[in-house]
N, C-alpha and C positions, 0 to 999 in steps of 0.2 A: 579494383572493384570496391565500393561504399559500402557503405553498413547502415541501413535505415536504422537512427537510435532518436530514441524521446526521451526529453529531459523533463520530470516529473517534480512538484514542488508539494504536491498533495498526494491522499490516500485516497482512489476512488474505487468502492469497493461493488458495487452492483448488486450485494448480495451472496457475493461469490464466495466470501470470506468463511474459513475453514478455523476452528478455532482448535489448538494444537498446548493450552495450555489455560492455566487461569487468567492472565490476558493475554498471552500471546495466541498469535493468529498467521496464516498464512493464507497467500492471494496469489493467482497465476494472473496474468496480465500477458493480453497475445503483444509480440513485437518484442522489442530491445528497448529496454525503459533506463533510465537512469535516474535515483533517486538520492536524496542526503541520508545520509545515516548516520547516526549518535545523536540527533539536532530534534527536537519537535516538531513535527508536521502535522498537519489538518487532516480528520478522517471523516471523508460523505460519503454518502450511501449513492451518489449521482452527481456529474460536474455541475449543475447549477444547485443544488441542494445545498441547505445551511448545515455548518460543521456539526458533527454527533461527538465528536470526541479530538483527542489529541494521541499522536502514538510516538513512538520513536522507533525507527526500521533500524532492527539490527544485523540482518543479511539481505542481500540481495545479488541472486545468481541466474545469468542466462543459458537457454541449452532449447536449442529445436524451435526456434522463433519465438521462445515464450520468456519471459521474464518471472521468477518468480522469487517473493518478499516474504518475510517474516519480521513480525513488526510487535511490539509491546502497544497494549493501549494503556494510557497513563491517567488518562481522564475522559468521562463519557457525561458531555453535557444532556442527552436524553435515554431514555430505555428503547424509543421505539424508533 
């Protein structure tokens, strides 16, 4: 039996995003996501939305169909 998994290159956050430190933040994402970590990746608010920021994910763990990150934000091109 397969494992539905995505392989993710961005940060799309919807909103959703829990913030758990001075920039650290955490996101639940439904599914089995797979993402780079150590590396900089693009942080939107929505997949076609222009980048707000840049982060680097330094965990990511799956458990109960959910994926869920924790991520540094290193740079935020807007406030809003």
């Amino acid at each position: 039996m397969g494992m539905p998994m995505e392989v993710n290159t961005m940060i799309v956050t919807k909103g959703k995003e829990e913030r758990i430190g001075k920039n650290d933040f955490s996101l639940v994402k439904s599914g089995y996501r797979l993402y780079p970590i150590d590396i900089p990746v693009s942080v939107r608010k929505t997949k076609n939305s222009e980048d707000i920021g840049t982060a680097y994910i330094k965990k990511v763990s799956w458990e109960k169909n959910e994926t869920h990150i924790v991520y540094e934000l290193t740079s935020l091109h807007s406030v809003n």
